[in-house]
C-alpha positions in Angstrom: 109.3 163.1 130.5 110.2 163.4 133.8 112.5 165.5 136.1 115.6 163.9 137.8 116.3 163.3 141.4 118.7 165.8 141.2 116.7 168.7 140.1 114.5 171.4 142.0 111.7 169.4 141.9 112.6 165.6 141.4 110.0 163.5 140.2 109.7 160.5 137.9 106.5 159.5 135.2 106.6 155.7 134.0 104.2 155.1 131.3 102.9 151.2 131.3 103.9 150.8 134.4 100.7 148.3 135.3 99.5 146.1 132.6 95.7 146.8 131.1 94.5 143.6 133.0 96.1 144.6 136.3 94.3 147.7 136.4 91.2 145.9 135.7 91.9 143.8 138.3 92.6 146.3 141.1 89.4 148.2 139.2 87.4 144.7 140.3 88.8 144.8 143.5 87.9 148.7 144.2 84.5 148.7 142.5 83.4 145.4 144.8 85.1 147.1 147.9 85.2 150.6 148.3 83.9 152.4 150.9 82.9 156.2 151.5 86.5 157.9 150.8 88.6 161.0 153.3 87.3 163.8 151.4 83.9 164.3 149.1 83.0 162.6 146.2 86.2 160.3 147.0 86.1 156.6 147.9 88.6 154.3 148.8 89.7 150.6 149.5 92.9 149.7 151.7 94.7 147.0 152.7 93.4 147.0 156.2 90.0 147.1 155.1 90.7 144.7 152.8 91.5 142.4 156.0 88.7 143.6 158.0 86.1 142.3 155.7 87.3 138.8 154.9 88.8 140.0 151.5 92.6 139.4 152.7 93.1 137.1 149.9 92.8 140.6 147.3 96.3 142.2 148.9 97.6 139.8 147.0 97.7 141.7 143.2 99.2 144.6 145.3 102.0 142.8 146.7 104.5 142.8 143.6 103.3 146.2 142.5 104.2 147.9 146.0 108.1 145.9 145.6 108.5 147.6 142.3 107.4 150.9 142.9 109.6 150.8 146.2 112.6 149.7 144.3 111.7 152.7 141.6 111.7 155.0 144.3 115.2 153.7 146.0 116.6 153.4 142.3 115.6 157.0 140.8 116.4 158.8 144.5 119.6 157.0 145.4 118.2 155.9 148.8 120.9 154.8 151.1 118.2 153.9 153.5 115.2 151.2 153.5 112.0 152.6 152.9 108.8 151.2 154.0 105.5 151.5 152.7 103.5 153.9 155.0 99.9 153.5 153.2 98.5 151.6 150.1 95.2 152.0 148.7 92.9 152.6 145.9 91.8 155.5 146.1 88.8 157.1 143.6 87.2 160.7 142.6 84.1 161.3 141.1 82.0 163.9 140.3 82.8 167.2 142.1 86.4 166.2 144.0 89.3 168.4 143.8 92.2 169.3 145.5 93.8 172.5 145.7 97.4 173.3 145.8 99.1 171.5 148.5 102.5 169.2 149.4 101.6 165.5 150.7 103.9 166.5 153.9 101.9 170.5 155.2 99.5 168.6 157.5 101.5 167.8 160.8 100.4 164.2 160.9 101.3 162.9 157.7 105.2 164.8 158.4 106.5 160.5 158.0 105.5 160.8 154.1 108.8 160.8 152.3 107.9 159.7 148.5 104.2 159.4 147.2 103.5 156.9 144.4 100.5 157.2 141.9 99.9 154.8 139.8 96.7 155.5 137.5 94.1 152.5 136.7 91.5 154.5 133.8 92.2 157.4 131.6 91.5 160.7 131.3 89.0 161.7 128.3 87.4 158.0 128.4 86.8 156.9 131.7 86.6 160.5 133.3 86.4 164.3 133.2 88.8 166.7 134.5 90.9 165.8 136.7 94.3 166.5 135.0 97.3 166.6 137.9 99.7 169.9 138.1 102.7 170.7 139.9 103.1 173.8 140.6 106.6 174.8 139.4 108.9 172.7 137.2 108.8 170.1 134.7 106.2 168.8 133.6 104.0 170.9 134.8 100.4 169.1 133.9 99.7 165.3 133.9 97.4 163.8 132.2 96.6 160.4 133.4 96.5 157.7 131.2 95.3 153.8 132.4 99.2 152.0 133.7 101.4 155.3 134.2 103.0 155.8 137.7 103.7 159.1 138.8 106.7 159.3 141.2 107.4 162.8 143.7 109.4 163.6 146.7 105.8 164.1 149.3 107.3 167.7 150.1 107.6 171.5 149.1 109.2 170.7 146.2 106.5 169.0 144.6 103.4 171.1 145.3 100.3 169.9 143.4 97.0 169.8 142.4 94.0 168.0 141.4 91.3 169.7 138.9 87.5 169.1 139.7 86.8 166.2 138.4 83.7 166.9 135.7 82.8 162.9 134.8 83.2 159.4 136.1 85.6 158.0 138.1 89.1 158.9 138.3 90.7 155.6 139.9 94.3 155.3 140.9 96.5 153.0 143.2 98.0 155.5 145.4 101.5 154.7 147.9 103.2 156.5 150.1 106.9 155.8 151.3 108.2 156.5 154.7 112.1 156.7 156.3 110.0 156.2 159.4 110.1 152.4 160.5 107.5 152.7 162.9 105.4 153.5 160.3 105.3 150.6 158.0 102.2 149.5 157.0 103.5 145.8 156.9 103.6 145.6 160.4 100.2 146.8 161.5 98.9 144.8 158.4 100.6 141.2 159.5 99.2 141.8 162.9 95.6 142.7 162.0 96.2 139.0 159.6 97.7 137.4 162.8 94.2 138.0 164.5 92.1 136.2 162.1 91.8 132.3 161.8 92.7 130.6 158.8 92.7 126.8 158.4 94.3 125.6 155.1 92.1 122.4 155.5 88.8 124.9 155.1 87.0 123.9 151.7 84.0 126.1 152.2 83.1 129.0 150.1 82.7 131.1 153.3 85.8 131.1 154.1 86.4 133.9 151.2 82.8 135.5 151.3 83.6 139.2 151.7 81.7 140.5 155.4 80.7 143.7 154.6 81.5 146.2 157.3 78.9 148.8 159.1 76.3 150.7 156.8 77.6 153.9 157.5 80.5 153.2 155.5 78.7 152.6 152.3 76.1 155.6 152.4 76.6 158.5 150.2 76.4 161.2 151.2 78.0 160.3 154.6 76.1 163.3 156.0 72.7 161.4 155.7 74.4 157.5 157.1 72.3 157.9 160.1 69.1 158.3 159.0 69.3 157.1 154.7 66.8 160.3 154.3 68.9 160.9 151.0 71.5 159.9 149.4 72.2 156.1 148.1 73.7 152.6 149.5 77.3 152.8 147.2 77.1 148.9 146.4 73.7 149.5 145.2 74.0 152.3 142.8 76.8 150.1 141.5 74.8 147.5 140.6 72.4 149.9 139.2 74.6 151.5 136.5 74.8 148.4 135.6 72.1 147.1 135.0 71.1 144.9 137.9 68.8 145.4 140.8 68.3 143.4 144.1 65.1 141.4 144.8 64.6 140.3 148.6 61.1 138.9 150.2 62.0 140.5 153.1 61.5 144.1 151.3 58.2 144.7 152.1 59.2 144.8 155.7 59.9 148.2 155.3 57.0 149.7 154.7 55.2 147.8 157.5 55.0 150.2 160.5 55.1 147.8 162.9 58.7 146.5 161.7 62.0 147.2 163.4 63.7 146.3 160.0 65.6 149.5 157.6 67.3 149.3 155.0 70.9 148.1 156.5 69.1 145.1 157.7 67.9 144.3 154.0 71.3 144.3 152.6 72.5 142.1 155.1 70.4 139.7 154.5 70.2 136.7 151.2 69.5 138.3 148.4 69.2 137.8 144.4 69.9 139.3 141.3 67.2 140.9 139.1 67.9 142.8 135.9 65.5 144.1 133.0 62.4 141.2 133.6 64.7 138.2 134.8 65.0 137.0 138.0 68.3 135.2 138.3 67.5 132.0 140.4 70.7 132.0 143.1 70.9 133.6 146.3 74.1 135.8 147.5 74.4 136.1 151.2 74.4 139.6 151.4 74.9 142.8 149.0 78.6 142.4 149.0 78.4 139.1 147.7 76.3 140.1 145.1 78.5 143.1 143.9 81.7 141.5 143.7 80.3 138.8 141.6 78.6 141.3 139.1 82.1 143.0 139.2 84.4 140.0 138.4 81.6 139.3 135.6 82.2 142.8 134.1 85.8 142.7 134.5 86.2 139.0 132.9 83.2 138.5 130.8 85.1 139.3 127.6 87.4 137.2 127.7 85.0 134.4 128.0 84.2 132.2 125.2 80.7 131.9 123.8 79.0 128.9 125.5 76.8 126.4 123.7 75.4 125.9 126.5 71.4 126.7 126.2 69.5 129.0 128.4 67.2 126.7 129.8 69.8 125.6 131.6 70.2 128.6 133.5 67.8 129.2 136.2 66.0 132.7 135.4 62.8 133.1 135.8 60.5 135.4 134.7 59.5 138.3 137.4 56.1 138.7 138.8 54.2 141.6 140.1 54.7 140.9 143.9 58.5 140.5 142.8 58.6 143.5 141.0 56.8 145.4 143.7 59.6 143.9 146.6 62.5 145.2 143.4 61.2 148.6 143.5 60.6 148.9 147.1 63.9 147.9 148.0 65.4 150.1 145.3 63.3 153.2 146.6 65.4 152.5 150.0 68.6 151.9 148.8 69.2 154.7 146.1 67.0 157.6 147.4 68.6 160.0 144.7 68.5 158.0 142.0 69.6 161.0 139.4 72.6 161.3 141.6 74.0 157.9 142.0 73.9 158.0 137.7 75.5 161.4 138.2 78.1 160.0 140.4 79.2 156.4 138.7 77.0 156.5 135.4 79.9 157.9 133.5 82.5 155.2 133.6 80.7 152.4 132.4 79.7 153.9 129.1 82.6 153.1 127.5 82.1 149.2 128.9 81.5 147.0 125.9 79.9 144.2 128.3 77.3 142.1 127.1 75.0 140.5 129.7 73.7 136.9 128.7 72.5 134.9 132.1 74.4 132.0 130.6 78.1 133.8 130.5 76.8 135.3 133.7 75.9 131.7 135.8 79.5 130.8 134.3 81.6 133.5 135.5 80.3 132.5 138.8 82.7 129.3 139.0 85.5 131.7 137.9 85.2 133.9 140.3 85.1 131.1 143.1 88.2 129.6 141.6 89.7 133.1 141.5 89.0 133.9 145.1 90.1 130.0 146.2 93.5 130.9 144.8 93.8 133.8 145.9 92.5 132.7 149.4 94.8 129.5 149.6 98.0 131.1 148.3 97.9 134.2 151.1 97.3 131.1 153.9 100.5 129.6 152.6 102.5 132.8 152.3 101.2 133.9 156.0 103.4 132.2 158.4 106.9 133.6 156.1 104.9 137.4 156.2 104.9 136.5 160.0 107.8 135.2 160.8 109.9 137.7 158.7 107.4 140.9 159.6 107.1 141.3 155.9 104.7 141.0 153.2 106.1 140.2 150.1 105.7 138.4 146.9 106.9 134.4 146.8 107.1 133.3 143.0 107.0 129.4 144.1 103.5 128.9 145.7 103.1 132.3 148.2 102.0 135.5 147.2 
């Protein structure tokens, strides 16, 4: 059900707007990325970070969904004017977030907002608790969000809403906003932060996709404590902890020599490799973001894999020993201080995750995720020069984006 453009408070629901897999896939992309978010308990990925950290192959999947939702919003509001997409990004809250009753237009800064766009990734009741969306006058008047809906509202009094605390999980949505404004389309600022970077189609390497992370302070929760990581937890980390992996690194027991310079930031930074139950997974990642957006894509694609005949002796685990174990726990002492939080904060959504780990699927999913990236990687070099030359990003069927 959904109000018309015409009425006192226009706004439009589309249920299965984004298919199951694409949520998954912008879930991947959010859970391997996010940083700390623009109010508590919320975290968020956009584009521009996206482009800072040498992940500007993953715009891609965004590209089509931003075209349709803006020719939704042109369609369902009879716009006789272009409208450019002021922000994308995914956008998360856990544990504690809320919002009060409020337009997307009563701060002074964000007057350029026209249209906001919703589109919701995980459901309500299974992936999270709390959280339901209500406007406060006309029809309908609660949401409840569901895993491919899209949620369409004029960004001004008319559509005054708000967000209930959020009591479980992770409530994860792909949120857009729509501007009249030209000199506020995102395109622009985006093409010119891509412009800056160098990318040589002739470039075979796998670095030339590795994510960088960006500075430490961005992935510390609670931001409050990013300066000195006296409490709190490293967001990548307790990630990987939910799910059942830890990070082993040498280098570890730096940190509890007095003498050393090195903290924790230093750690993360540095190679690094997987541990989880009494395996040690025999492959270094170059840093912690490495590490995560494997262990993401693996939980995102592993069942769809097929079983492998391959045996487990030819997978390089090895069993852990006590110096190992000692540098695991170490590390994890530093990087999740509050371990009872971090569960408290991303525990909830991966109960319902019916992923299997088997090292064997696991060393497999590592060539899929390379050919993944590469594709993604080659096609946004190819599509670059026509986002440049026409000050546009947009999707090319044949080849491109």
């Amino acid at each position: 059900m959904a109000a018309t453009a015409e009425s006192d408070h226009p706004r439009l629901i589309l249920h299965n707007f984004l298919s199951p897999d694409l949520c998954k896939e912008l879930e991947f992309i959010h859970k391997s990325c996010s940083t700390i978010g623009y109010r508590q308990n919320v975290f968020s990925t956009t584009l521009s970070h996206l482009i800072a950290t040498n992940s500007s192959h993953l715009i891609l999947p965004f590209i089509p969904i931003r075209e349709k939702l803006k020719e939704k919003v042109e369609e369902f509001f009879g716009c006789e004017y272009e409208l450019f997409v002021e922000f994308t990004g995914l956008i998360s809250w856990t544990k504690g977030a809320s919002i009060g009753w409020h337009s997307d237009d009563n701060r002074p800064y964000l007057k350029q907002r026209d249209y906001a766009a919703v589109c919701y990734l995980n459901s309500y009741g299974v992936d999270f608790g709390g959280g339901l969306f209500h406007f406060q006058d006309g029809e309908p008047t609660t949401f409840v969000p569901m895993a491919g809906d899209a949620l369409i509202y004029t960004a001004d009094s008319r559509n005054i809403h708000s967000v209930e605390e959020i009591t479980d999980g992770e409530r994860l949505t792909l949120t857009l906003w729509f501007s009249r404004d030209k000199s506020h389309d995102e395109d622009i600022k985006l093409i010119s932060f891509l412009s800056k970077r160098q990318f040589d189609i002739s470039d075979t390497s796998s670095n030339r996709y590795l994510p960088s992370p960006a500075s430490q302070n961005m992935y510390w929760f609670p931001p409050e404590h990013s300066s000195t990581y006296e409490s709190g937890f490293d967001i990548r980390c307790a990630r990987l902890h939910v799910l059942g992996y830890e990070l082993y690194s040498a280098n570890a027991r730096s940190i509890a020599d007095e003498h050393s310079s090195w903290d924790i930031s230093d750690i993360l930074l540095e190679s690094l490799r997987l541990a989880r139950g009494n395996d040690l997974f025999d492959k270094e990642y170059v840093h912690v973001s490495h590490a995560l957006q494997v262990v993401q894509f693996y939980h995102w694609k592993a069942t769809e894999l097929q079983i492998s005949n391959s045996k487990m002796d030819t997978v390089k685990v090895i069993p852990i020993s006590a110096s190992q174990e000692d540098d695991i726990s170490r590390l994890k002492l530093q990087a999740i201080k509050d371990q009872h939080l971090a569960e408290a904060i991303f525990l909830y959504g991966t109960r319902g995750e019916s992923v299997e780990h088997d090292w064997v699927s696991f060393s497999n999913i590592i060539d899929l995720w390379e050919a993944y990236t590469s594709k993604l990687w080659h096609n946004m070099v190819l599509s670059l020069p026509h986002w440049i030359e026409n000050q546009s990003i947009f999707y090319e069927p044949n080849g491109g984006a």
